[in-house]
C-alpha positions, 0 to 999 in steps of 0.5 A: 500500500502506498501514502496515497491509497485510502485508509485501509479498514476492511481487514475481515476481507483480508489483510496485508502480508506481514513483513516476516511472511513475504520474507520468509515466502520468497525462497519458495517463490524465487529458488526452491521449487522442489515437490514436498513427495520428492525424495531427492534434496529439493523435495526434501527441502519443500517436506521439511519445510511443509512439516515445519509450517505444519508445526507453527500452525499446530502451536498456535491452535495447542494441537498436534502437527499430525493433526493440521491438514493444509488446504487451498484456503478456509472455503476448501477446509469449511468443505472438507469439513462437512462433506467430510464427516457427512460422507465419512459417518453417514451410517451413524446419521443425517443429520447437521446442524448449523447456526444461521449466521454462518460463511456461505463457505458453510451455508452452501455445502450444507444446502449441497448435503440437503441435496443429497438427502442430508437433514440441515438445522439452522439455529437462531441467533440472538439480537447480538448475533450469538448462538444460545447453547441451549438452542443447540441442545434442543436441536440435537437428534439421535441421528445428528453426526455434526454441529458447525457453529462459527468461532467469531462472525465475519460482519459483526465480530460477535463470538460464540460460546463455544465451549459451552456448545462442544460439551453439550455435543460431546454428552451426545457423541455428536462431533462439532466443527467451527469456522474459525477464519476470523478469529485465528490469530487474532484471540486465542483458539486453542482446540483443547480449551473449546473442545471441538473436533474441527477447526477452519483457518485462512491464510489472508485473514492474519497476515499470511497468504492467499490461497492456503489455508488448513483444517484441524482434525481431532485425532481418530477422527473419520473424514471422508476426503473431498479431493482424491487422488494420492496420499498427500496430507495424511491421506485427507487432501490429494495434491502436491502442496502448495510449498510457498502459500503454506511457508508463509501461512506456518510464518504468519501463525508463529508470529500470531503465536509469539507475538501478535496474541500479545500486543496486536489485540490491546492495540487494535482494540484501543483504536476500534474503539476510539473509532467508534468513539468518535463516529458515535459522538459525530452522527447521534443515532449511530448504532452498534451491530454486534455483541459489545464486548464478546468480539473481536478486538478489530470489528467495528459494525455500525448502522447510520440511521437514515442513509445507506451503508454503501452510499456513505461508503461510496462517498468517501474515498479516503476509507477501504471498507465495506458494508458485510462479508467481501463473499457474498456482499450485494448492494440492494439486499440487506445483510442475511447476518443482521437480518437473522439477528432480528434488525430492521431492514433500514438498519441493515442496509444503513449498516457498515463494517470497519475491520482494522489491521495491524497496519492501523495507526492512531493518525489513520483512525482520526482521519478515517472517522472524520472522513466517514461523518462528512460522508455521512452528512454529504448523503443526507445524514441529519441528527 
């Protein structure tokens, strides 16, 4: 990014490669083209330096590097998770469950099981976003094989109660999976703590690559692989790995493990909530989507009464953000994420999320408040 590129608030779409990542990656894009399945010295090189990034992301999660399966990103390992255990344990049942805020990389492989003759729950949310665990318990049936609830929603930042949600499945041997794309790298996710069986990470989303991503598998577990072919990744996901992409998304955990958990979370979380600060205190009326406090430390989603989320932001080329998930964002529909949390369809549509990044100063968050109220006001705000 240059000093001329506007303020960059859209890190839930993706974030910039951290200086270490591009560093470390660039031997794997420049020098080192081995196959990780090669016996010779260049595969030798690429397997050692796959089974190192294997145990970077395996610290950051506190689980075991037999038990990270790398992908081609988080939509690919949200996919391998739910076909995988619907195919792998369809003579226990057909049954999943879902909550209704999920990515569409976990919406869409559930309607594609529905398809299949699969039965799909979709839970409620509460007005913050969140899923009541009892809810989850409720929905249980004798032929319910896995419960996918996100980790940390991708609009609001709201953060589900997942442990609470895994001992109720685990009382009932019903496995459960989380999409964790947003909130790897930036809370801590370890997999021992919440107790689930499967756990979506992304490269792009904590200052790694795009394209890669993994899969945390609980050891023992059955899982059906989506791609077949040789016995790459432990035999979960044929296809030689992408050595570069996986080099720096191992890179981008050790620095979230040592590091970034330390002081990126504080620090982004002073300025979100300046930002707030400053908006609310410019536009009366401005309200916040999303739990206030189980959140992530950089997601900012805030409705304007009286104009539209895309207006403001068309309106103010001095700020990179958006109105919901880069995915399946659609200016003349509202947000499905806040309409399952029960808001009116004018504060959908008014709605904006600001997702900060490391690369967030102080300097850009003034500026970038200032920017947004006088495009606020530019499109017909009125307190």
């Amino acid at each position: 990014m240059t000093r001329n590129d506007p303020i960059y608030l859209d890190a839930n779409a993706t974030t910039p490669l951290h200086p270490t990542v591009v560093e470390v990656m660039r031997p794997w894009v420049s020098e080192e083209f081995g196959n990780p399945s090669s016996s010779h010295p260049a595969g030798r090189r690429a397997a050692q330096a796959v089974n190192n990034a294997r145990g970077q992301v395996a610290a950051l999660l506190n689980a075991r590097p037999e038990e990270i399966v790398f992908t081609g990103g988080g939509s690919e390992a949200n996919n391998l998770a739910l076909k995988g255990v619907a195919w792998g344990r369809r003579e226990r049942g057909r049954h999943l469950i879902i909550s209704g805020v999920e990515h569409p990389a976990v919406r869409e492989p559930s309607r594609f099981l529905e398809r299949e003759g699969w039965a799909v729950s979709v839970l409620p949310v509460d007005g913050c976003g969140r899923v009541d665990p009892q809810d989850v318990a409720d929905a249980l049936r004798p032929d319910t094989v896995l419960v996918s609830v996100m980790h940390a929603n991708n609009e609001t930042g709201s953060l589900n109660p997942l442990a609470e949600v895994a001992t109720l499945c685990r009382e009932r041997g019903v496995l459960v999976h989380t999409d964790a794309a947003q909130s790897v790298g930036k809370i801590p996710v370890n997999t021992e703590g919440l107790e689930v069986d499967l756990v979506t990470l992304a490269g792009h989303k904590l200052h790694g690559p795009k394209g890669v991503g993994a899969l945390y598998v609980r050891d023992g577990l059955e899982l059906e692989p989506l791609i077949h072919g040789a016995g790459h990744e432990q035999g979960r996901r044929a296809g030689t790995e992408n050595v570069a992409g996986v080099v720096g998304l191992g890179a981008a955990c050790r620095w979230a493990h040592t590091e970034g958990l330390v002081t990126y979370a504080e620090a982004v979380r002073e300025r979100r909530d300046r930002i707030h600060e400053l908006l609310a205190a410019a536009l009366p009326g401005l309200a916040l989507n999303g739990h206030p406090e189980e959140r992530l430390p950089n997601t900012l989603n805030v409705s304007i009464p009286g104009v539209l989320g895309r207006e403001v932001l068309a309106a103010c080329p001095e700020v990179a953000a958006s109105t919901g998930s880069a995915c399946h964002e659609d200016a003349d529909y509202p947000s499905e994420v806040l309409m399952a949390m029960g808001l009116s369809k004018d504060r959908a549509l008014g709605s904006m999320r600001l997702s900060l990044s490391l690369l967030t100063g102080d300097e850009d968050v003034e500026r970038a408040a200032a920017a947004l109220a006088a495009a606020a006001r530019s499109v017909g705000f009125q307190p």
